[in-house]
Every structure is written in C-alpha cells, then in structure tokens.
N, C-alpha and C positions, 0 to 999 in steps of 0.2 A: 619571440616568445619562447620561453621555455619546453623542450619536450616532457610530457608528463609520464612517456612511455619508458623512457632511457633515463635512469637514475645512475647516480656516481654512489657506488658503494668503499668507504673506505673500512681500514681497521679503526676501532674506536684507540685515539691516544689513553696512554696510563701513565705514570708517573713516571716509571724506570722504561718506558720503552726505547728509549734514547738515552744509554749513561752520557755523562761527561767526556768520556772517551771512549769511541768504539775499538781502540786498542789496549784498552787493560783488563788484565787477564785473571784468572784466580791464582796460577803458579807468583803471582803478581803480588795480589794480597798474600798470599801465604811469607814472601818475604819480607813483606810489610810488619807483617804482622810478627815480626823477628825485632823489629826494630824502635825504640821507642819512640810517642808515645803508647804505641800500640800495644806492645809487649806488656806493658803492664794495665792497661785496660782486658785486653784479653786473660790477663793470669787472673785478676778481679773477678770476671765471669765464672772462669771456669771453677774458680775457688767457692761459689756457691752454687753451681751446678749440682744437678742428684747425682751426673753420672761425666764425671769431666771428658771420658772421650767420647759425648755424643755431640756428633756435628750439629747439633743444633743449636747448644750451648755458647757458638760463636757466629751463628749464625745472622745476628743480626748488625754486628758490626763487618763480618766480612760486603753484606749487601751493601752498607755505605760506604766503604773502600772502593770496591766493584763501581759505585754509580754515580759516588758523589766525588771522586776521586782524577786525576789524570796526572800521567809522567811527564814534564816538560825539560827540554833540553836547551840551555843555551849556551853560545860561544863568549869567552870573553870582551867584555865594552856594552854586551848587547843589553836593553833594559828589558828587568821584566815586570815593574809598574813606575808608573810617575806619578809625582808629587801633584795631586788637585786632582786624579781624577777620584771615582768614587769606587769605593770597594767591596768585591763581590765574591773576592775569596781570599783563602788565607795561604800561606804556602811553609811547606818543612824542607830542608834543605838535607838533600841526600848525600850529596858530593859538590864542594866547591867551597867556594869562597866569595859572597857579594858585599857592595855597601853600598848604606844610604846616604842621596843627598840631597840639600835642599836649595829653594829657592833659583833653578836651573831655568834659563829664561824657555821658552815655549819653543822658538823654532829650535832648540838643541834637541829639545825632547821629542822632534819628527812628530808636532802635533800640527795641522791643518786647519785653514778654516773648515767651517762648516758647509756640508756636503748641501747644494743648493741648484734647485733647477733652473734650466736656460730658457730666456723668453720664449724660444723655438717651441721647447717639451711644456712650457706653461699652456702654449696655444693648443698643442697637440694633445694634450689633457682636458682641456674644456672641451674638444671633439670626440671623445676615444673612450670620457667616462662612460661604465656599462650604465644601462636602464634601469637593470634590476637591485634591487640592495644587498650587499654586503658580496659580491661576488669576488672568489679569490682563486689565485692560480693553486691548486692543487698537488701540483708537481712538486713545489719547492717544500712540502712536508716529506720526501722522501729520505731515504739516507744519506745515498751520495749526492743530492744537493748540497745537504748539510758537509757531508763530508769536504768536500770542494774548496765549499767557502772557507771552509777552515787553512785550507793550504794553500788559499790565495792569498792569506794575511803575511805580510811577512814582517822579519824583526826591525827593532830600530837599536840604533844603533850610537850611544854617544862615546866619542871618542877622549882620553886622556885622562879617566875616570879618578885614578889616584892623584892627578895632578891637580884636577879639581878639590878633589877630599883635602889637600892640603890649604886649600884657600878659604874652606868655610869657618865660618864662625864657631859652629859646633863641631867638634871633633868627632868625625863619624866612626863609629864602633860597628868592626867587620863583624856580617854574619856568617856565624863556623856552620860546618855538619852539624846535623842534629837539632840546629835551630827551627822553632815555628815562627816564624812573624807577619806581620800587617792583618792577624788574628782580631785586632781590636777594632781595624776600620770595617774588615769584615761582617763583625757580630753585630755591631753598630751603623751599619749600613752608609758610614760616617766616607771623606775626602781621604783618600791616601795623604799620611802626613809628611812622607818622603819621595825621593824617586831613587829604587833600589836597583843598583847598576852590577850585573858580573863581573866582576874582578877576576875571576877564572872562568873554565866551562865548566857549569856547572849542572847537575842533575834535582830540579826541583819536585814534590809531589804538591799540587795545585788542590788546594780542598772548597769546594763550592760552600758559600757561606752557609746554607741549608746542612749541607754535611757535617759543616761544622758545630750548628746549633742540634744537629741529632745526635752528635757525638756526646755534647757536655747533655745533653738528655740521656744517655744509654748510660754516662759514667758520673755519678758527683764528687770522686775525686778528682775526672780530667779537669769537670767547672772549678773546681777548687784552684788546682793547678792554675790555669787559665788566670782567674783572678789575681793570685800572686803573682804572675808573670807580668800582666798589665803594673802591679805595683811595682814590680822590681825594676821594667824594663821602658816601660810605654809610658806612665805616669810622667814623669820627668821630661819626656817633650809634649807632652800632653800641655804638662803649667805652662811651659813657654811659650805655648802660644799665645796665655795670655799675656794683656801688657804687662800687667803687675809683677808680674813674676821676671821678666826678660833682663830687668839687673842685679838678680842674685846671684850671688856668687855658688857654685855647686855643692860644696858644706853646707850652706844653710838649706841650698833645696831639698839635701838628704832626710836634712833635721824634719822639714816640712812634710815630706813623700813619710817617713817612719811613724810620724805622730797624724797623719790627715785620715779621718774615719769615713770609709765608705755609707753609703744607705741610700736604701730604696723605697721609695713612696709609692701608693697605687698599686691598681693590678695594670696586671700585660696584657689583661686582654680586655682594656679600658672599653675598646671599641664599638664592641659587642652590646655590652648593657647602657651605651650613651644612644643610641636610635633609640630608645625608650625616655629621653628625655624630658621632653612634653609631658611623662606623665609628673613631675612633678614641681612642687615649687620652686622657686630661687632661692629663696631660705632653706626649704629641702637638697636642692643642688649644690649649697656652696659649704653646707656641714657634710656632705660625702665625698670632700674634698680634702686629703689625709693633712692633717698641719705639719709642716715642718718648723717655723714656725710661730708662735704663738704670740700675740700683739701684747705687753706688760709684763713677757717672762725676763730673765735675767739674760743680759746679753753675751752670751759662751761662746761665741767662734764666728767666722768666716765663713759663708756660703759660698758655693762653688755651685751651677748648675752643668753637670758631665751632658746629660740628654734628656728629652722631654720639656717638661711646661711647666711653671708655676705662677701662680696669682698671687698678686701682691696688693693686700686690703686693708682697710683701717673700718673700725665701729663708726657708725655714723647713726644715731640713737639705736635701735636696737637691732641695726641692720650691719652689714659689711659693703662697702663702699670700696668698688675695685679702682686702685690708683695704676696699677701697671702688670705687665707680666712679663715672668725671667722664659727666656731660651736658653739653650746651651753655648757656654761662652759667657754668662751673664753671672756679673759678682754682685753680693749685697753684705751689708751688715760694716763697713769699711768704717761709713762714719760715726756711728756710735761708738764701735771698738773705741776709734782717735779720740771719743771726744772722753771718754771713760779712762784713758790713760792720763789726763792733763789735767781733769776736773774732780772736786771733790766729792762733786753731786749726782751720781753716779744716774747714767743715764738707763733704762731695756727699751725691749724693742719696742719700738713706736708703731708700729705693724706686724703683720700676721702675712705668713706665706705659707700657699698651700699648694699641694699637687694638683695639678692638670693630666689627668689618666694616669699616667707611668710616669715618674721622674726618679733620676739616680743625681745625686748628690754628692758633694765630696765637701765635708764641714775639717776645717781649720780650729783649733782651739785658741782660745784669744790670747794665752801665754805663749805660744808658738808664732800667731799673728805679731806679736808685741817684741819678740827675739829675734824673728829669723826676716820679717816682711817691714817692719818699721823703717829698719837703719840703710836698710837700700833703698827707698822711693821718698821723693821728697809729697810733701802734704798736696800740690797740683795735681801730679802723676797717681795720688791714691783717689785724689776726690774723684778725677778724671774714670777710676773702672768703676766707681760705684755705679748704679742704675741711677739715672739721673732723677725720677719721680722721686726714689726715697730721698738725693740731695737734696730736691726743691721741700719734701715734705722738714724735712731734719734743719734746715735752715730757714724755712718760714713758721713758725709757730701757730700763728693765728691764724692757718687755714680756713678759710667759711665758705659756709655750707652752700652756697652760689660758685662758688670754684670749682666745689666739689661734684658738683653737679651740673655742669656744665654740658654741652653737647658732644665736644670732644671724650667726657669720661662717658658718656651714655653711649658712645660706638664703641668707645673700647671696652663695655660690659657685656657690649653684641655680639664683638666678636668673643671676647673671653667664653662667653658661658657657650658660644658654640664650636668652638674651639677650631673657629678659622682663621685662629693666629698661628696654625700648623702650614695657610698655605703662605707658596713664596710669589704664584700667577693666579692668585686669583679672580674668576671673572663676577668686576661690580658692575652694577648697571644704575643708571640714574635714572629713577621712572618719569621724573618731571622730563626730561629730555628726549628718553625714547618714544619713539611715536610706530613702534611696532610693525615697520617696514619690511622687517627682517632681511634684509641683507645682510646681516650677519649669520643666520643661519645658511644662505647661501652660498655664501663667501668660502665659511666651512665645510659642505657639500662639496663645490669646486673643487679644494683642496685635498679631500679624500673618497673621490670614486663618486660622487654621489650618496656619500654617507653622513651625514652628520655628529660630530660627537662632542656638542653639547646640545642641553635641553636649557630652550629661553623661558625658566623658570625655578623657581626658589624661594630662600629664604627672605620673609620681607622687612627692614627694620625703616621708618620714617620715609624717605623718598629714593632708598637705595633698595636694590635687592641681589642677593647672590645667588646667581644662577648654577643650576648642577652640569657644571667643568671640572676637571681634575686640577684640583688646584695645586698640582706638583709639590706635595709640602716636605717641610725639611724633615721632619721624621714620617715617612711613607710608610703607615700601618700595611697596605694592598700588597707591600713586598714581604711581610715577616713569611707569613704560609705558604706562597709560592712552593710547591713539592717541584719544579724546573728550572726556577729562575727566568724563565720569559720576561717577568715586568721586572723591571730594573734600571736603575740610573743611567742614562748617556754622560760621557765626559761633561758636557755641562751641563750637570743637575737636574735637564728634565728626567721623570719617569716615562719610561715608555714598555709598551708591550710587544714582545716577539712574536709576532703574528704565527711565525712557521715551528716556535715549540710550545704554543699555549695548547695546553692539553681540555684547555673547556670545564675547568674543575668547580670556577666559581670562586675559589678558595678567596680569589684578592678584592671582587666584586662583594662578595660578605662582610670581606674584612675593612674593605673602607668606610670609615665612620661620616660620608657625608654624600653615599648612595650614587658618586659620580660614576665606577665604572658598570658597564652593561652587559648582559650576555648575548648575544647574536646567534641565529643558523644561519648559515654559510650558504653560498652557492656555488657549485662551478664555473669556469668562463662561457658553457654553454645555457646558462641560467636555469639550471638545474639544483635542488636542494641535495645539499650531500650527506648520505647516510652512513654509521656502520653497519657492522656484519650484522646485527639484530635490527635493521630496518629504523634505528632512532635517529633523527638529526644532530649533527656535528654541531657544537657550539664553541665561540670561541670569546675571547675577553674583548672588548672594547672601548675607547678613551680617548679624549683630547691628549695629544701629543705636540701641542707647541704646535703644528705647523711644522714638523722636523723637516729639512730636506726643500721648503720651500722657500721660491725667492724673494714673498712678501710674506711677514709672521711676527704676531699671529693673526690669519684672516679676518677673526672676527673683528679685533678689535681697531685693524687699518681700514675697513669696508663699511666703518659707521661711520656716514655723513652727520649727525649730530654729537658728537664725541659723547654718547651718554653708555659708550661702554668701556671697559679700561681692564687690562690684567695687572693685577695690582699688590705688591708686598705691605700684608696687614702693617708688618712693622714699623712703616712708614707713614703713622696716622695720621702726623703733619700734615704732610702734602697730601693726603688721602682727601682730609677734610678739605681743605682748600680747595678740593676740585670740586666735590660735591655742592659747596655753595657756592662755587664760582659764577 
C-alpha cells in the first residue's frame, strides 16, 4: 500500500524544459542567425520592429533555434535518415556534401527487427506488474537519463554510397551547403521518401518538425519559400511515386510540376469542431463538406489527393449517396478526361468530391493531362490509377438504387461520416460474437503494467462497434500540437507516446478527434501519487501502442477466443465485410 505520508514531489514539466539539444547555445544561434534562412527572417523582424536593436524584436525566433533546433555531426558513408521511415524533422546542411537514395534493401539500412520480449521477461512481467495504476519509474524523466540514451545511439553506416548513386534509376542530385531538406516529410508528418547518405563529413542543423511549423508561423515569407521549394524540388519525386506518372519522361514532368495548381480544402483544425457532430444532420454534415468537386460541372483537370480525405458521392433523389473515399496517393477524374478526348459527347463529372476535415490537392488541367500524361501510359495503366468506385460507376450506367444501397455502401457511409477511414488498426468488434468475457481487456493490462489502454466501448453501427483504441491513423491529428514531440511515429507507422518527455499538456488528447488518448496521474514505484512543486498531480498522455516491444501483438485481439475482435485497415472494406458476416 501506498505511504500517504511520503509524497514524490517533482518539478512541473513545461514545454522548453528539455530543448532538443542540451548542447546549443545562444553564441550558437547568433551564428545561425548569420546564415540563411535565418538572416533573412531575422532582417524581416527587425524591419518592423519600433526599435530594431531591442533584443526582443528577435526574440522569439532565437527561442526556436535555442529549443527546437540541434547540431549534428556526421562522418562520411554514415546515414542520417532512411528511405520508409517517418519524419520528424527537417534538416539545413551547414557543411558537406550528402545524397539521396532510394529503394536500399533494409538490412544495408542497419534496420532490425522489432525489439520484442523473451518468454523468460513475458513470465516475469505477469509476476512483477505493480498493483497500483499507472505507476512509473520517475528517474528516467531526469536529464542525464535522457542525456545517456542519446549517446548510446550510435550511427549507421552504409558503405560505397556513390557507387550505389550510380546504379539507381533516378539520378540522385547532391545536397550542397545551404540546403534545407526532408522539410516536406517533416511538415507532413509523411515516410522519408529517400535514404539520405554523407558523401562527406558533414555538419547538419536538425529542425524538430514543431520548430519548423513555428517557423513558417513567425514568418509568411519562410511558408512561402517553403511552398516553392516543395514545387521546385520535392514535387517531382513526389509524382513518382505515383504509377502514373513513373514513365514520363522528365520534360514532360517539368511541363506538369509548372502548370499543376496547388489547393486547400477545409480547416486545420477540422478536429475540434467534429466531436460536435451529433449535433447535426447528415444532410447538415455532408454540405460542410468544402466541394472540390462538383457532380455536373465541366470536367477541367486531374485530381491528385497530396493529404487528408475526400468523399466521393453521387445524388441519389435528393440526397448524396457516398460511393467511395480518396486518401493521399488516390487519383480520380482519369476516365472522363479519356473518354472526353475521343468522343464527341462530351462527358462532366459524374460525381461530386468533397473534403473530409483538411485536404490538399494538386489539380492537373486536362490540356496538360492530354500532352504531357496521355502519350506515356497506355489506356490499362491509366484505367488501372483511377479509384476503382468511379471505374465501375463510369463504366456501368445503370447503376440502381439496390447497389447503391447496399450493406457494403452503408459501412462505408459509417465510416465516411465518422471519419475512421483515418485509421490504419483499427479496433472492430462484432457484438453478435462477443460474449463480454473480457480477455481482452486483460490481455491488454498484462501487456502494460496492469494498465489498460483501450475502453470496450464505442461507436455503434448494426452488429459491429468501434471501440475507443488509437486507431494509429495515417494522418495522426494527436501529433500536429505536440509543443515536444513525445507522440510520434515509430519506424513502422505506429504512433506512440514518450512516456519520459510527455509534459502532461493534453495538447494531443484534445486534438484527437475520436477521444482515444487519456490523461493519467502517475505514481511512483513506491505507489505514491506524484506531485509538483505546487502540490498538483503530474499527468501524463496515455494510448494503445500496438503492443510495441511484445512478443504476442496486438493482445487484444490474439486473446479473443471468439474472433469477434479484429484491428482492422478501414480501407480494406472487402475483407472487412466478409468477416463481419462470416
């Protein structure tokens, strides 16, 4: 039992109490701040300042240099990101010379399986969990723990870097001094699209993607900048990832990148005002849904979806009748364009697409589509990137209203309007089959301390329901505000939280739009509630994490003897359905 008399008093965490690096310095920023893009964000300030040499007047970007900022040093060969994992900051190259390359098989990249416990420590964990909830070692919030772990990483290292560059497909373009890049996986909270190797030793400054998103907040010329630099630089492997794009020749892609118009649909901070949901209709729901667009307009260009969500619907009498939804990676509009260039009868759009919260878009003009995207892909390879819904709708006519309506589109309207086609684990449950045993919530307890982190309940639609899990989704709202970076992607793709720099803020627990993660007060290992210096209890974030680190995962859903629960990628509604009426 806990002593009631002996409390663990710590400091309360704050945002900057831990910069990025406990090695940089202000002499630090000051030379930073010599160099662009700094120099001219700082002359920007100062030039509307009342009084240009009041230290204040720079004050608030020296603070994100100072916090959000660190020096990294690497030796020629050595990597300093790889291609798939996910990005979390950006980097400016001070000194050297690096390049990027792609498709580098895994073990060159010194990537590992995943880190997993031994039968031995499984047994020794079902003995050794504490009593009490949420009890944590206290220690490891200190400096020099932190500090430690940092110098126990060490680099990796692949060797014959230029020899490699000479064998790829794409000729990789060195980055000089002065370069910023992987800025876009960064902001985007998106996969590294390369794996960027030192060709020299070179001197990097490392920007926390938060730093970075406060930067283009402090300056809207850096965002400006920024945005060009994505066109000029990053666009063009961006297309190639799609198929479509992968046999153009680089003239035409120029043609493409010069003429392709950016746009944004929705607010950023969709989030927020979607837990008010409920209060309104479906018909009220799907007209505050921005059109990009519109079902009978004239059909003008190529959609592209960069990130975010969009619904794709047709009238169905006086209603909208969701047929599908685009992710990012998702083209539409292919086969009307085709069919508009051969026919006299000119075809628009046959449906209506809308934002889902925040969506960025990159729209093709159809004279662009018709010069530059035609003469390289044969009619297979085009039909092949369309969304397949709009295929089947553009090449069946006589749709009716029993297709349309079917059980398959009434789940995928379930998930659409609540927009759990953001997750990629999410937890279903089939009510007809669970029989409320809960072994899976114990299963889960096991797994972490005696703590559980999900709740066996949720949203309900016909005989499924989804329970509040972190559905680890591909656009992770719980990371945008993060002021530490704590929650954040592992190498593969789960979100997880850092237990030992969550500062307690709430920030990401707010920002999830589907109330999974929790906030907790702590305890010590003496099972004592841990306070700060003003006697208030420490809180910290909480969430399903996969099962990271364990040797069966995920518990809950290997510990269900009736298979009526499952972590499940929405986008998969095929197989989805299948199981539910299995």
């Amino acid at each position: 039992m806990p002593d009631d008399h002996k409390t663990t008093i710590i400091t309360r965490p704050k945002k900057w109490d831990r910069a990025f690096s406990e090695d940089m310095t202000l002499q630090q920023v000051d030379a930073l701040l010599t160099l662009e893009p700094f120099q001219s964000i700082a002359k920007e300030k100062l030039a509307k300042a009342k009084d240009a040499n009041d230290p204040a007047a720079l004050k608030g970007l020296k603070d994100i240099l100072l916090h959000e900022t660190r020096i990294n040093d690497y030796k020629a060969d050595e990597i300093i990101v790889r291609q798939g994992d996910y990005g979390g900051s950006a980097f400016l190259m001070l000194s050297g010379k690096a390049l990027p390359l792609y498709d580098i098989e895994d073990a060159r990249l010194g990537r590992a399986k995943r880190s997993q416990r031994s039968l031995l420590e499984l047994f020794k964990q079902r003995w050794s969990n504490p009593g009490l909830p949420e009890v944590r070692d206290v220690s490891r919030y200190s400096r020099d723990y932190q500090q430690n772990l940092r110098q126990a990483r060490g680099p990796v290292v692949l060797k014959d870097a230029a020899k490699i560059a000479g064998q790829q497909k794409i000729t990789p373009q060195a980055i000089e001094t002065g370069t910023l890049f992987e800025e876009a996986s960064a902001i985007r909270r998106s996969a590294r699209s390369a794996t960027i190797v030192a060709e020299t030793d070179c001197r990097l400054l490392e920007i926390k993607w938060q730093g970075l998103r406060d930067l283009m907040n402090y300056s809207k010329p850096f965002r400006q900048q920024l945005e060009e630099q994505y066109r000029e630089r990053s666009l063009k492997q961006h297309l190639r990832t799609f198929s479509l794009f992968q046999k153009i020749p680089d003239e035409h892609i120029n043609a493409i990148i010069a003429a392709a118009v950016f746009e944004s649909f929705g607010k950023s901070d969709w989030n927020t005002s979607f837990k008010n949901l409920d209060a309104k209709t479906a018909a009220e729901r799907i007209r505050d849904e921005p059109l990009i667009i519109e079902e009978g307009e004239y059909a003008n260009g190529l959609i592209l979806i960069r990130s975010g969500f969009a619904r794709v619907s047709r009238k169905y009498h006086k209603q909208q009748q969701t047929l599908d939804y685009m992710r990012a990676g998702d083209v539409i509009g292919i086969n009307v364009l085709m069919h508009n260039l051969s026919n006299p009868n000119k075809r628009n759009y046959e449906y209506s697409l809308r934002a889902l919260g925040y969506t960025d878009v990159l729209r093709i003009p159809a004279p662009v589509f018709e010069k530059h995207i035609v003469p390289f892909c044969d009619a297979q390879a085009l039909q092949a990137a369309e969304l397949a819904s709009v295929v089947n709708l553009q090449n069946q006519q006589s749709v009716v209203a029993d297709e349309l309506l079917n059980r398959e589109s009434a789940l995928l309207e379930f998930f659409v309007e609540r927009r759990f086609i953001n997750g990629t684990k999410t937890m279903m449950i089939n009510t007809d089959r669970c029989t409320n045993c809960d072994d899976c919530v114990r299963a889960c307890a096991m797994a972490h301390e005696n703590n559980p982190r999900f709740i066996r309940h949720g949203l309900r639609n016909d005989k499924f329901m989804i329970a509040n899990a972190c559905m680890h989704c591909s656009d992770p709202l719980c990371m945008i505000g993060c002021p530490t970076g704590a929650i954040h992607r592992n190498p593969t793709g789960q979100v997880i939280i850092n237990d030992d720099t969550c500062i307690g803020c709430a920030t990401c627990a707010n920002s999830c739009p589907y109330n999974n993660i929790r906030m907790v007060m702590i305890r010590d290992r003496k099972g004592s509630i841990v306070l700060d210096e003003q006697n208030s209890p420490i809180v910290k974030a909480t969430k399903c994490d996969l099962c990271e680190g364990q040797m069966v995962a995920p518990a809950c859903e290997r510990s269900c003897p009736h298979d009526a629960l499952r972590r499940v990628d929405i986008h998969d509604i095929t197989n989805l359905q299948e199981w539910l009426e299995a």
